[in-house]
PyMOL Python script that loads the backbone (N, CA, C, O; Angstrom):
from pymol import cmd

cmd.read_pdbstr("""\
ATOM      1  N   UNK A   1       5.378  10.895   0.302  1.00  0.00           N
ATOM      2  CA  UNK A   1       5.920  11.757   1.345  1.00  0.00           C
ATOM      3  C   UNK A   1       5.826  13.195   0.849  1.00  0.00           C
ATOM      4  O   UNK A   1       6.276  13.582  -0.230  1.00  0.00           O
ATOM      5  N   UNK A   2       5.230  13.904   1.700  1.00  0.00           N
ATOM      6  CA  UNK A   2       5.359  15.471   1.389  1.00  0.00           C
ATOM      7  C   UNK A   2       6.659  16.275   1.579  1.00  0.00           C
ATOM      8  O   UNK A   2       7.528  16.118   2.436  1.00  0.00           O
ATOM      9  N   UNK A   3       6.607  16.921   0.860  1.00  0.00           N
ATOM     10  CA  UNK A   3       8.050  17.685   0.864  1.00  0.00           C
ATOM     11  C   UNK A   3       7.482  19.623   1.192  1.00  0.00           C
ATOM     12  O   UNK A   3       6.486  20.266   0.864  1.00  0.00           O
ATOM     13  N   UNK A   4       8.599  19.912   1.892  1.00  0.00           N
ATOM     14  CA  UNK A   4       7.923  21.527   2.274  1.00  0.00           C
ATOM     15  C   UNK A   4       9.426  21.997   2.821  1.00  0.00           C
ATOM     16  O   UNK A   4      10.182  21.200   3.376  1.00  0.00           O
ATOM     17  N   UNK A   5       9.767  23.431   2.584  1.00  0.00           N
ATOM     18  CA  UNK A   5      10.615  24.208   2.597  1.00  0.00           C
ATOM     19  C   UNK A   5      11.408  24.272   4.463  1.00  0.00           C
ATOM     20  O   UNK A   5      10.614  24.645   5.327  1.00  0.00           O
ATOM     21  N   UNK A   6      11.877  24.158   4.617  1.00  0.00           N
ATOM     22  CA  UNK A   6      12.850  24.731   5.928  1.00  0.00           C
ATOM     23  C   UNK A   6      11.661  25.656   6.828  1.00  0.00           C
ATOM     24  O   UNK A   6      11.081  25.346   7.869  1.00  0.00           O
ATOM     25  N   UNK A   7      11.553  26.916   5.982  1.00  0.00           N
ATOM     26  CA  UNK A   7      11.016  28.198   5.957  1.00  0.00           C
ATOM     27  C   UNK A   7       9.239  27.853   6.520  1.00  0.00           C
ATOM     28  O   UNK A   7       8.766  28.248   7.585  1.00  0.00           O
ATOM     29  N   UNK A   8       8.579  27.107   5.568  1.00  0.00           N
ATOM     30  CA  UNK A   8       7.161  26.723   5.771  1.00  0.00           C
ATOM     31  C   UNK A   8       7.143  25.916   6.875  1.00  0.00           C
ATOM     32  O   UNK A   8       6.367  26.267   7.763  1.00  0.00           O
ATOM     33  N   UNK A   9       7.886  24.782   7.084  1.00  0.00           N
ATOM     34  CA  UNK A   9       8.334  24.154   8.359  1.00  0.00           C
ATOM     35  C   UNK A   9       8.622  24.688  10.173  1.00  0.00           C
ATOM     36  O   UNK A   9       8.295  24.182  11.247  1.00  0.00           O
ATOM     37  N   UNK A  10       9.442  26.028   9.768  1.00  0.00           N
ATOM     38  CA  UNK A  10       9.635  26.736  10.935  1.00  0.00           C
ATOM     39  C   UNK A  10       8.582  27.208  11.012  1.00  0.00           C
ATOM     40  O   UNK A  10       7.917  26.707  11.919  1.00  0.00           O
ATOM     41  N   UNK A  11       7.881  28.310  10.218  1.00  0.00           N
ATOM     42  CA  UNK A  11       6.698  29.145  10.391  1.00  0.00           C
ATOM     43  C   UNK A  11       5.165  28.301  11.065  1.00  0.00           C
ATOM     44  O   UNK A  11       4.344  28.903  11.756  1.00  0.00           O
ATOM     45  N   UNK A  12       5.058  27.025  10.729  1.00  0.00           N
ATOM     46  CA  UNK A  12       4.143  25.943  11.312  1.00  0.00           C
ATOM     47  C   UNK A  12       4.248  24.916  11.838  1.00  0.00           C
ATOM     48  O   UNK A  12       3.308  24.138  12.002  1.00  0.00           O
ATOM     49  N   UNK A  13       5.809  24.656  12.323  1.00  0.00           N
ATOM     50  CA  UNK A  13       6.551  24.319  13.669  1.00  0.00           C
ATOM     51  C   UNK A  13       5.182  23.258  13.830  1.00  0.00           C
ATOM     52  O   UNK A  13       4.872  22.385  13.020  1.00  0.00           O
ATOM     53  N   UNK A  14       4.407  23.624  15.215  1.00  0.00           N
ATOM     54  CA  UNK A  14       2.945  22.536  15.751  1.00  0.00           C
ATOM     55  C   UNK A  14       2.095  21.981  14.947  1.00  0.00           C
ATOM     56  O   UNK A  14       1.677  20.848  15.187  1.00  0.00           O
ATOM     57  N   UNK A  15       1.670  22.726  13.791  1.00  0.00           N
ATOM     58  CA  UNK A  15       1.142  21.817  13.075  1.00  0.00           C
ATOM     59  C   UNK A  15       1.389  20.789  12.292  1.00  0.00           C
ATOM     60  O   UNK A  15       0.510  19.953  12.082  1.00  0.00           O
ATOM     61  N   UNK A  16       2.738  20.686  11.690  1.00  0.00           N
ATOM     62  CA  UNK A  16       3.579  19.803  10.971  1.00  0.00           C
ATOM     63  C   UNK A  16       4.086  18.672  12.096  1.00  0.00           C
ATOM     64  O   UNK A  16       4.459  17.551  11.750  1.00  0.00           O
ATOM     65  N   UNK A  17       4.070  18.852  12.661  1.00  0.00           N
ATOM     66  CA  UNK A  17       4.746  18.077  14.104  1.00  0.00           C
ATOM     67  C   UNK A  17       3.269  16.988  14.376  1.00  0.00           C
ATOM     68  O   UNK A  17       3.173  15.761  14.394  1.00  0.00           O
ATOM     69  N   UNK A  18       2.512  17.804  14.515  1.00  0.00           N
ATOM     70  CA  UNK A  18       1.092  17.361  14.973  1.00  0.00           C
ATOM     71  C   UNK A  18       0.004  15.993  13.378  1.00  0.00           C
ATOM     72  O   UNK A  18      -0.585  14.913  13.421  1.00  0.00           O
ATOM     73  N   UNK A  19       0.363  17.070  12.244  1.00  0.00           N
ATOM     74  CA  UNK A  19       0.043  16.232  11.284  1.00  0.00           C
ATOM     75  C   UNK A  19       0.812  14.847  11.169  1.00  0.00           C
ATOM     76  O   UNK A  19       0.191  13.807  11.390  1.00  0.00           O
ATOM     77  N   UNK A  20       2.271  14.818  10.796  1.00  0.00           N
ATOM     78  CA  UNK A  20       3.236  13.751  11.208  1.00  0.00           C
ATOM     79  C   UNK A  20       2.928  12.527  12.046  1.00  0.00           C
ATOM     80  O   UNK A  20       2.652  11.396  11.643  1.00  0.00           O
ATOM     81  N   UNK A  21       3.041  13.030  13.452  1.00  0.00           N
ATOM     82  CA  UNK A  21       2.408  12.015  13.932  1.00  0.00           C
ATOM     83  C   UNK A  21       1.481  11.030  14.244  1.00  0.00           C
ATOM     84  O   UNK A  21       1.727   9.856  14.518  1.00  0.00           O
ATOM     85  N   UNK A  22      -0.259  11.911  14.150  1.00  0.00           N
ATOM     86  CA  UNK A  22      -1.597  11.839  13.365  1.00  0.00           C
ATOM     87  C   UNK A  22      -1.652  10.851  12.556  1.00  0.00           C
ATOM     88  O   UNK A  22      -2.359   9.845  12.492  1.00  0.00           O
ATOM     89  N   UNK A  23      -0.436  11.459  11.670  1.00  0.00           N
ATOM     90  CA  UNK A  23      -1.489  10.663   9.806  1.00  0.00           C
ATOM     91  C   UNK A  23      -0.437   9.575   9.699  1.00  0.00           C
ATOM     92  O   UNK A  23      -0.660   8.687   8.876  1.00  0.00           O
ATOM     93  N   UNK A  24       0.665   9.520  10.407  1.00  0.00           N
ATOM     94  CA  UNK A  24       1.952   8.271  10.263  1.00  0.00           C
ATOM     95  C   UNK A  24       2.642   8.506   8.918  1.00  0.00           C
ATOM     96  O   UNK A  24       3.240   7.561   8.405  1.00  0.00           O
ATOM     97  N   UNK A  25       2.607   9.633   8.340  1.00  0.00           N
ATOM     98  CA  UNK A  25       3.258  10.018   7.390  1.00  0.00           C
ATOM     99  C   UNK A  25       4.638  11.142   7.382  1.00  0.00           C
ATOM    100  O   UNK A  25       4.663  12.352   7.605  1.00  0.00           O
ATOM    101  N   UNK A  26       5.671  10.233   7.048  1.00  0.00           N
ATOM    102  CA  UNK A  26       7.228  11.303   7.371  1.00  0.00           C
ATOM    103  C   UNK A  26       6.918  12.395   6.538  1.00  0.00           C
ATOM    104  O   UNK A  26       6.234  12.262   5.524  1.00  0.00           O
ATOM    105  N   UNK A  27       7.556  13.850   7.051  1.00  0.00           N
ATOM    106  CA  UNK A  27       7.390  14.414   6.262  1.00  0.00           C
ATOM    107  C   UNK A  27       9.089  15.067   5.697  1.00  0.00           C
ATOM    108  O   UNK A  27      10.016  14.975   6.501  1.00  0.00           O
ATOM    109  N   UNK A  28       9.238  15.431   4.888  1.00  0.00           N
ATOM    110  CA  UNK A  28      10.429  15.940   4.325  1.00  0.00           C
ATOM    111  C   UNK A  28      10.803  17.022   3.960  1.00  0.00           C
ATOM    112  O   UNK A  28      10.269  17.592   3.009  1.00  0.00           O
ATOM    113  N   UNK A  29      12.097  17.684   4.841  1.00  0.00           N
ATOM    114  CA  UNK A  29      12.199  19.553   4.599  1.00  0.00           C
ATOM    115  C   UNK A  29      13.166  19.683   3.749  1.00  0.00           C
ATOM    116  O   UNK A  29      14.287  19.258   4.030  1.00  0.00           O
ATOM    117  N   UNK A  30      12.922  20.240   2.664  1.00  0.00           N
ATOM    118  CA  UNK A  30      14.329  20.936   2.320  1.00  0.00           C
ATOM    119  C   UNK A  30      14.880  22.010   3.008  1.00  0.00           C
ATOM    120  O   UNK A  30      14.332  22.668   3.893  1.00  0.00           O
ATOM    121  N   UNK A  31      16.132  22.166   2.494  1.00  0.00           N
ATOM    122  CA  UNK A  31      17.065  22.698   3.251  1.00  0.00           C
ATOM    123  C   UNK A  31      17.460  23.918   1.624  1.00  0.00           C
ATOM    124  O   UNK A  31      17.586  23.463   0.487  1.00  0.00           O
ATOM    125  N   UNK A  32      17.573  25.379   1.966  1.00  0.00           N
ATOM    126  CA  UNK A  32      18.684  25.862   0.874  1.00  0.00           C
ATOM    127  C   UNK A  32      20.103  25.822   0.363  1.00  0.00           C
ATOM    128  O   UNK A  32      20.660  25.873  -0.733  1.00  0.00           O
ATOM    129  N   UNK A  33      20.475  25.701   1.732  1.00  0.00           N
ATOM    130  CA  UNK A  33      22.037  25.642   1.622  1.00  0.00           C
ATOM    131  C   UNK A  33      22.579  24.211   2.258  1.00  0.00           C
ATOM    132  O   UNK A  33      23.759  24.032   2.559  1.00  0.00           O
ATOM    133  N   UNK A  34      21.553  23.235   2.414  1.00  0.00           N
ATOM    134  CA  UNK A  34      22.375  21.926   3.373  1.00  0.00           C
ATOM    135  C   UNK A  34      21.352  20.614   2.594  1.00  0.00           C
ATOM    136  O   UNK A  34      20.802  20.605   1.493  1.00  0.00           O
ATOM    137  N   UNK A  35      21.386  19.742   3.515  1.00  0.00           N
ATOM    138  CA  UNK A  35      21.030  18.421   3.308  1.00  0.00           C
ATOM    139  C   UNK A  35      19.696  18.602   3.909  1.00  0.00           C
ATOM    140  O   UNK A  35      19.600  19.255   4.948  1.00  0.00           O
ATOM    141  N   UNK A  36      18.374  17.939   3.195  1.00  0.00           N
ATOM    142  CA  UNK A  36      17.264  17.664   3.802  1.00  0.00           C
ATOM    143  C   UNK A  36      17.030  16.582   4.520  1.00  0.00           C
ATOM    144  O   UNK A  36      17.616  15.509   4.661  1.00  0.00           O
ATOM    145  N   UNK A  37      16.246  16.967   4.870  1.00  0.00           N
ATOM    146  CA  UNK A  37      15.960  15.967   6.680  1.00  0.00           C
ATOM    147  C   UNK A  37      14.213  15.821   6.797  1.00  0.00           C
ATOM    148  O   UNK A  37      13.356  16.699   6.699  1.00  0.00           O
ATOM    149  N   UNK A  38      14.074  14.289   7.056  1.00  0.00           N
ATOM    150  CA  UNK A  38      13.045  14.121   6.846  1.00  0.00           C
ATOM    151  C   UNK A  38      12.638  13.692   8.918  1.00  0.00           C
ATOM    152  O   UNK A  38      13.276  12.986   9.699  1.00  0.00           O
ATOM    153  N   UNK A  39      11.399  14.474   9.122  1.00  0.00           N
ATOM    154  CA  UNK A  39      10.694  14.063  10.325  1.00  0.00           C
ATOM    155  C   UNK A  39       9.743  13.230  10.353  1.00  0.00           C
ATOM    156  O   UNK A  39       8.811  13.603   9.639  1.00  0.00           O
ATOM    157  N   UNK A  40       9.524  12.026  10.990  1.00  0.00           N
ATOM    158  CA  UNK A  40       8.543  10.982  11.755  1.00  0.00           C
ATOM    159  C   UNK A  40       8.594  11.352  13.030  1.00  0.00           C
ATOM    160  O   UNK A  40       9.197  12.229  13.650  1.00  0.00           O
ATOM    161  N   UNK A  41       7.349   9.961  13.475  1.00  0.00           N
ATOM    162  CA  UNK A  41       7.169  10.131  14.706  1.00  0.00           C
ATOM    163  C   UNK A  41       7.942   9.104  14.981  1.00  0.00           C
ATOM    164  O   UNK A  41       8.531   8.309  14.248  1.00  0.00           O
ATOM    165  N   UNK A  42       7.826   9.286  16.875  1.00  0.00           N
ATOM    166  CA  UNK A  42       8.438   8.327  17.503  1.00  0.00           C
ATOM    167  C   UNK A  42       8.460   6.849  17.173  1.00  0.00           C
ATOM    168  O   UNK A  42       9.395   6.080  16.946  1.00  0.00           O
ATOM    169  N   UNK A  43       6.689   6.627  17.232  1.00  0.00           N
ATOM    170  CA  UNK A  43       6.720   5.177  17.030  1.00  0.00           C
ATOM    171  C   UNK A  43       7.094   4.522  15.314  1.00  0.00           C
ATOM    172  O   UNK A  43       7.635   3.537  14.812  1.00  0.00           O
ATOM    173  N   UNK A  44       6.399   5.807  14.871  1.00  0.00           N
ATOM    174  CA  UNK A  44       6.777   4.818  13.248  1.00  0.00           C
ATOM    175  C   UNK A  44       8.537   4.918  13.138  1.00  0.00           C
ATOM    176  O   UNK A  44       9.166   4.306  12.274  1.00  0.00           O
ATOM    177  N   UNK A  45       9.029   5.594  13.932  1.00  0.00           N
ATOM    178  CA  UNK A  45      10.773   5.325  13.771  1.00  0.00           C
ATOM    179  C   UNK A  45      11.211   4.115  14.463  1.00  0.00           C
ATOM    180  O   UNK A  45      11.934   3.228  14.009  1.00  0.00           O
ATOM    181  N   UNK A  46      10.734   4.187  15.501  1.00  0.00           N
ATOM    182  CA  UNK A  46      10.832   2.261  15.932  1.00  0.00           C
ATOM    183  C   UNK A  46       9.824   1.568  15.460  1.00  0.00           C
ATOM    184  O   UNK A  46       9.983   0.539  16.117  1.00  0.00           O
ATOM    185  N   UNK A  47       8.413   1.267  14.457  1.00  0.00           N
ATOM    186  CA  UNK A  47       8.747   0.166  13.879  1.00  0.00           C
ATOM    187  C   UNK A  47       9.257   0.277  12.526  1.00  0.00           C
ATOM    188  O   UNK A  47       8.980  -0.542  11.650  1.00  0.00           O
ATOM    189  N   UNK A  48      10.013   1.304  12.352  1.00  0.00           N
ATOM    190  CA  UNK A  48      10.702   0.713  11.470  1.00  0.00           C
ATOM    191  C   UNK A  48      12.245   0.457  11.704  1.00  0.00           C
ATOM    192  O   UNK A  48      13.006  -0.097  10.910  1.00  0.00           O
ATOM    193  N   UNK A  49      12.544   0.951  12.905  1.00  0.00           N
ATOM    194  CA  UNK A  49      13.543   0.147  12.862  1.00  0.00           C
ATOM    195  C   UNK A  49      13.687  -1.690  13.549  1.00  0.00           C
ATOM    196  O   UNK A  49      14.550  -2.554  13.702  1.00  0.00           O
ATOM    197  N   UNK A  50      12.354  -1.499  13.761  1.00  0.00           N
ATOM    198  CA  UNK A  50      12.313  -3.205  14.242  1.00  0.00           C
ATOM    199  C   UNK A  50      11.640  -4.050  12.589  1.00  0.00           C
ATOM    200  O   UNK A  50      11.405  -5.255  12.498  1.00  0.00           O
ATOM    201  N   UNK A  51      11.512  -3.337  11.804  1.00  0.00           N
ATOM    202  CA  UNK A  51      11.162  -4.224  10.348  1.00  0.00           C
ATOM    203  C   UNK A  51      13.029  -4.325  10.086  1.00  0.00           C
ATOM    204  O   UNK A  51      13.678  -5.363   9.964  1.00  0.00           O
ATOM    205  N   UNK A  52      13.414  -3.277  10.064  1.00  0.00           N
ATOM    206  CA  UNK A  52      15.163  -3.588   9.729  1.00  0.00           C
ATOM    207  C   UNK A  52      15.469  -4.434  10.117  1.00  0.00           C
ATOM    208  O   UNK A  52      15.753  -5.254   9.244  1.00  0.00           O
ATOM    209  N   UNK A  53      15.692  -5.013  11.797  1.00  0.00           N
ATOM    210  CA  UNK A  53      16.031  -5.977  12.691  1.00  0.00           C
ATOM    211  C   UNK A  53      15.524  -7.398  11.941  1.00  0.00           C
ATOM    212  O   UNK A  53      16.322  -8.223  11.496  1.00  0.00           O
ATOM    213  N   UNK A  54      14.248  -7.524  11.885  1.00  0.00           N
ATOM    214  CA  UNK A  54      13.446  -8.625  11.087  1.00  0.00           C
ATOM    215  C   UNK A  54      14.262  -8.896  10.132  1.00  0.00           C
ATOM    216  O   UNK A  54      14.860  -9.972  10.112  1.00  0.00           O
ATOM    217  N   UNK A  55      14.475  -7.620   8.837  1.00  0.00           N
ATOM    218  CA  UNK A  55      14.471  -7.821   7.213  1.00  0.00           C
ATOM    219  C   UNK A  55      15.992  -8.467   7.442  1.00  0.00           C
ATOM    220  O   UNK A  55      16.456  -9.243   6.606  1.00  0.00           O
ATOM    221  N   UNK A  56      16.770  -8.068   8.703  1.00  0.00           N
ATOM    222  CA  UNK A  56      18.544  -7.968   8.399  1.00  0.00           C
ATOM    223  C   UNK A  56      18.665  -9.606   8.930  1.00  0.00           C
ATOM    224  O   UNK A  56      19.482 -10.422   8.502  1.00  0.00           O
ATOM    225  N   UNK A  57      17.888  -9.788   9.713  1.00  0.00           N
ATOM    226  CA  UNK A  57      17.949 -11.310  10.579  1.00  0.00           C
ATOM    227  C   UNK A  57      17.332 -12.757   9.264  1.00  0.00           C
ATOM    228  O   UNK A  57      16.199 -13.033   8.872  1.00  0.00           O
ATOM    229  N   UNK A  58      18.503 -13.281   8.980  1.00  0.00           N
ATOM    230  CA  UNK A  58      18.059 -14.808   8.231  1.00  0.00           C
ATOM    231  C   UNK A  58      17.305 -15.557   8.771  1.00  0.00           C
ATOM    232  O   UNK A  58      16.306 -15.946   8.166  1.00  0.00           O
ATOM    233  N   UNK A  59      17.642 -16.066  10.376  1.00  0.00           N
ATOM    234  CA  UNK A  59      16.964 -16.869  11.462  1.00  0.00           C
ATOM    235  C   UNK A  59      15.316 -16.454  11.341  1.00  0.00           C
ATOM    236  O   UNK A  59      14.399 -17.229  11.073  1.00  0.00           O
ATOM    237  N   UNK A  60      15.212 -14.867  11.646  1.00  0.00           N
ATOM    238  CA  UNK A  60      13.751 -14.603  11.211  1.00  0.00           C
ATOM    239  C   UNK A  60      13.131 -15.022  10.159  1.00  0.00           C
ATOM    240  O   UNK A  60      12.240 -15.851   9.975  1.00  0.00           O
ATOM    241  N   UNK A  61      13.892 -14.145   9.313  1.00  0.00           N
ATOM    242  CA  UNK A  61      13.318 -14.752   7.743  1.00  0.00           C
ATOM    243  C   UNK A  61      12.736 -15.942   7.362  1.00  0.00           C
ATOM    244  O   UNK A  61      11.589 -16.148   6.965  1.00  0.00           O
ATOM    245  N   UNK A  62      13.660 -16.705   7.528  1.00  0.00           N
ATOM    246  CA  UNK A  62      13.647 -18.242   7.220  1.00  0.00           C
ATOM    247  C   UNK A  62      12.325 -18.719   8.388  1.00  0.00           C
ATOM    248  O   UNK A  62      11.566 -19.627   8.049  1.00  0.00           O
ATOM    249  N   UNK A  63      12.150 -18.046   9.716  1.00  0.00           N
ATOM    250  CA  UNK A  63      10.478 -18.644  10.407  1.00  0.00           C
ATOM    251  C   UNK A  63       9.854 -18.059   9.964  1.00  0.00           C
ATOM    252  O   UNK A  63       8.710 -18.357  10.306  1.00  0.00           O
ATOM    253  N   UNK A  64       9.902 -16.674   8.791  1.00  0.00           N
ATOM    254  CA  UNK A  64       8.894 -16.420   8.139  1.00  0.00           C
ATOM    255  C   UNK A  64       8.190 -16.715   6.907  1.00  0.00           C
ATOM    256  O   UNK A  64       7.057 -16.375   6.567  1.00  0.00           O
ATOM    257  N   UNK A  65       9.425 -17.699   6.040  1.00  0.00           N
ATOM    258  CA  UNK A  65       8.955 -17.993   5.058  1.00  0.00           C
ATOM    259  C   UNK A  65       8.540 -19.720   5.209  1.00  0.00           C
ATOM    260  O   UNK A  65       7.797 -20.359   4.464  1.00  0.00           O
ATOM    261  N   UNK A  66       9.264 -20.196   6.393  1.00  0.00           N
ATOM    262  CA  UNK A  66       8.338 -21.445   6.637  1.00  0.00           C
ATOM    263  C   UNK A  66       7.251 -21.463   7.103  1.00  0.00           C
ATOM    264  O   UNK A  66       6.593 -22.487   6.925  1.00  0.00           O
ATOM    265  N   UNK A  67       6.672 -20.374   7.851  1.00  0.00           N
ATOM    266  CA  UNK A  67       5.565 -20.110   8.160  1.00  0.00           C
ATOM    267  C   UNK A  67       4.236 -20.079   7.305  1.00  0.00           C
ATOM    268  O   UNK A  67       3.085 -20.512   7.355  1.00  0.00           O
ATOM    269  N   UNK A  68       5.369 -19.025   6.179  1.00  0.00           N
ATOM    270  CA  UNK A  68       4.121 -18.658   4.849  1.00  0.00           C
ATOM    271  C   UNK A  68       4.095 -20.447   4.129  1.00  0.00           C
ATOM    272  O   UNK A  68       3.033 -20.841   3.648  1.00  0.00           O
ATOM    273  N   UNK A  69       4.850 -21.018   4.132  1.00  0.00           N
ATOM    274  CA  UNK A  69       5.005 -22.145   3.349  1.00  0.00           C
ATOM    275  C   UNK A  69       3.810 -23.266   4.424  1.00  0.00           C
ATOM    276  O   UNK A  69       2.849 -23.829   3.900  1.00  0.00           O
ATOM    277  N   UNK A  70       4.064 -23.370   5.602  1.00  0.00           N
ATOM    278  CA  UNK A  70       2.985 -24.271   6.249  1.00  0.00           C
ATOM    279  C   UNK A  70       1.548 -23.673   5.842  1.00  0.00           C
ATOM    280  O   UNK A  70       0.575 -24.312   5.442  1.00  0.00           O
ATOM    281  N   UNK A  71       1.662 -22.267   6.049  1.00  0.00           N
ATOM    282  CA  UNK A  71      -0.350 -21.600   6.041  1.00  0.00           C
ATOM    283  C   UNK A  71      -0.414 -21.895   4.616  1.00  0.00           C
ATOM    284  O   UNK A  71      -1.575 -21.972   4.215  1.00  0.00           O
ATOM    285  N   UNK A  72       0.503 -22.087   3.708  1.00  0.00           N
ATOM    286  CA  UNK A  72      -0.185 -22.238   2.129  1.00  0.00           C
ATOM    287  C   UNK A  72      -0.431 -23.656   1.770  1.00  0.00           C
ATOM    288  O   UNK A  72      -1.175 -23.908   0.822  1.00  0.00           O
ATOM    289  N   UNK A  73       0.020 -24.409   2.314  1.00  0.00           N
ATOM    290  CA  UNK A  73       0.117 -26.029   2.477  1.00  0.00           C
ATOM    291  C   UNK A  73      -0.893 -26.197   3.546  1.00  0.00           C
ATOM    292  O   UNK A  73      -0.779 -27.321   4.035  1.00  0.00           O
ATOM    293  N   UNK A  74      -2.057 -25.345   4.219  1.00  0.00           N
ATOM    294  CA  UNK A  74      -2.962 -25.572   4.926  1.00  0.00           C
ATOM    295  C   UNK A  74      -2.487 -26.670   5.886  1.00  0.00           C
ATOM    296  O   UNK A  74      -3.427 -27.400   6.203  1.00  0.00           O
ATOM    297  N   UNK A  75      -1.212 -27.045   6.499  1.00  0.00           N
ATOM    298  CA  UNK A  75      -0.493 -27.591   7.815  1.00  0.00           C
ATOM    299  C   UNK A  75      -0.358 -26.946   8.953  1.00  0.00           C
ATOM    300  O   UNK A  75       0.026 -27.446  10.010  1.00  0.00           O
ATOM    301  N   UNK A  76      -0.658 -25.869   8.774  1.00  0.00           N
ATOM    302  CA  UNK A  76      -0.622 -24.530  10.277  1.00  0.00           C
ATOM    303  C   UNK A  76      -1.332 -25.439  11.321  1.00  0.00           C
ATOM    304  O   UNK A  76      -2.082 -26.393  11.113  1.00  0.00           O
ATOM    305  N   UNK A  77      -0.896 -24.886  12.533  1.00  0.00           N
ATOM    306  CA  UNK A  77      -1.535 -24.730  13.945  1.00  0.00           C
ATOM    307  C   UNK A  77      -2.781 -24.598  13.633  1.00  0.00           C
ATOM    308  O   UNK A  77      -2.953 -23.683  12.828  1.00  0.00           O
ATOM    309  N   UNK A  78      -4.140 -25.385  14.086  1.00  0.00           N
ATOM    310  CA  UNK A  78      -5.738 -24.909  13.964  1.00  0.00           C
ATOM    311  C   UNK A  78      -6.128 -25.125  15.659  1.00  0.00           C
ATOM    312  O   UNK A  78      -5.830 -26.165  16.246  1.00  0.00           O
ATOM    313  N   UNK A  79      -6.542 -24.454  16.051  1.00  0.00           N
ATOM    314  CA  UNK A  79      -7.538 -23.808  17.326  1.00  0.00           C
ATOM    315  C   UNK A  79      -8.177 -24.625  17.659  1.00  0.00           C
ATOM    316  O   UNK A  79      -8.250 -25.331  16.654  1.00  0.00           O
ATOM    317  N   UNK A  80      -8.918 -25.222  18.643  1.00  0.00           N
ATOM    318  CA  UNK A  80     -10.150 -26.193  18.615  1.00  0.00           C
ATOM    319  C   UNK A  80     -11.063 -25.067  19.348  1.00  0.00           C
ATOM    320  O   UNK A  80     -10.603 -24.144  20.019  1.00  0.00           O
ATOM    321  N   UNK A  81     -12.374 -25.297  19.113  1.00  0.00           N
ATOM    322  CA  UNK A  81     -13.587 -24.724  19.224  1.00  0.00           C
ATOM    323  C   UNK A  81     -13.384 -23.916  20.419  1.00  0.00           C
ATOM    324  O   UNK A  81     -13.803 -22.758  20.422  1.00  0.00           O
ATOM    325  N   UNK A  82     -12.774 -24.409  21.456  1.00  0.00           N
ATOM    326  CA  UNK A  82     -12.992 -23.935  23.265  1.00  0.00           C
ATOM    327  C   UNK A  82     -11.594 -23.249  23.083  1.00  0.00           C
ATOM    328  O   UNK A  82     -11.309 -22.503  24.020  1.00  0.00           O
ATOM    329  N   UNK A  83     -10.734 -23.328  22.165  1.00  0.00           N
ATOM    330  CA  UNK A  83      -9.496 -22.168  22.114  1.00  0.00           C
ATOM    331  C   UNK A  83     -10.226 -20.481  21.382  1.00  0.00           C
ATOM    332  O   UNK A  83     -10.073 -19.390  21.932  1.00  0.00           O
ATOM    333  N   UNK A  84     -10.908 -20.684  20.211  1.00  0.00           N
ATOM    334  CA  UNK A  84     -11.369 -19.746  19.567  1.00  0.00           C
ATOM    335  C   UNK A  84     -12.146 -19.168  20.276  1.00  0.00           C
ATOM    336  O   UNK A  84     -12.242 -17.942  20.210  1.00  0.00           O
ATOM    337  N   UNK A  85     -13.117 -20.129  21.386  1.00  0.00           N
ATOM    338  CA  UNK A  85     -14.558 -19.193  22.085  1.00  0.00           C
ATOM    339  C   UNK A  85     -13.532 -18.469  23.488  1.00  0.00           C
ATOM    340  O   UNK A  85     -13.811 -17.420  24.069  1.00  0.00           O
ATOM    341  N   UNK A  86     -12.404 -19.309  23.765  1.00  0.00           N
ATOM    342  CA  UNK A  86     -11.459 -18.224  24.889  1.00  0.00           C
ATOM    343  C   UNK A  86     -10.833 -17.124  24.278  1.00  0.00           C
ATOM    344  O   UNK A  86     -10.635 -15.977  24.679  1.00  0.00           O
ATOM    345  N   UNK A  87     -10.591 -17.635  23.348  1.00  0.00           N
ATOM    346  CA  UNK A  87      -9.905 -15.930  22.378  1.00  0.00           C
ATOM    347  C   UNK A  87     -11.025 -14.378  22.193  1.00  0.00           C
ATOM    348  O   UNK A  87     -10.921 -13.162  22.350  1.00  0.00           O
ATOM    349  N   UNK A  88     -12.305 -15.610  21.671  1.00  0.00           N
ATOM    350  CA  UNK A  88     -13.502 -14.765  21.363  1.00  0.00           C
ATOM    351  C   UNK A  88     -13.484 -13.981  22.490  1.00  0.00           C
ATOM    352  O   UNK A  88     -13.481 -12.776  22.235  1.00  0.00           O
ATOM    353  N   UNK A  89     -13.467 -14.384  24.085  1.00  0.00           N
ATOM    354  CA  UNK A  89     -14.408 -14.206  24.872  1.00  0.00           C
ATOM    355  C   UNK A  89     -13.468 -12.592  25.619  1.00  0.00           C
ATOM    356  O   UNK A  89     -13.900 -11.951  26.578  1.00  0.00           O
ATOM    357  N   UNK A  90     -12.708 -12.404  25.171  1.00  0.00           N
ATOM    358  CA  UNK A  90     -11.401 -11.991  25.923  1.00  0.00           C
ATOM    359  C   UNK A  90     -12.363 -10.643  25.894  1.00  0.00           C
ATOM    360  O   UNK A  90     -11.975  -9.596  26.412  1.00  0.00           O
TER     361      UNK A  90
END
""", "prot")
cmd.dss("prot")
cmd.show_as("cartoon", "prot")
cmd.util.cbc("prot")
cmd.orient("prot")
């Protein structure tokens, strides 16, 4: 994460705003006299707050690690030929 002054922040306001969202990288202002505050964009602030939702939920968890446990035990769900060529075909 980049870090840049209050000061450099105000003075390039659109471009910092514009890079941010672009590159999906938060960026982080200091402050002189207060607390720094870091800016994202919209969407990377909701997904990350839907990885929270996931990480905080057991119920999830637990279909995610039985999940990983069936695909490593090669027991997963498999496609038959005319499912993959409808997926293909989309």
């Amino acid at each position: 994460m980049n870090t840049i002054s209050v000061n450099q922040f105000r003075d390039n306001l659109k471009s910092y705003v514009e890079q941010t969202v672009s590159e999906h990288e938060p960026l982080k202002v200091t402050r002189r006299a207060g607390d720094d505050f870091v800016v994202i964009s919209a969407d990377d602030w909701e997904r990350e707050q839907e990885t929270l939702h996931v990480l905080q939920s057991s119920s999830l968890m637990q279909q995610i690690a039985d999940s990983l446990n069936t695909h490593t035990a090669k027991k997963g769900y498999a496609p038959t030929q005319e499912q993959l060529d409808e997926i293909a075909n989309l």
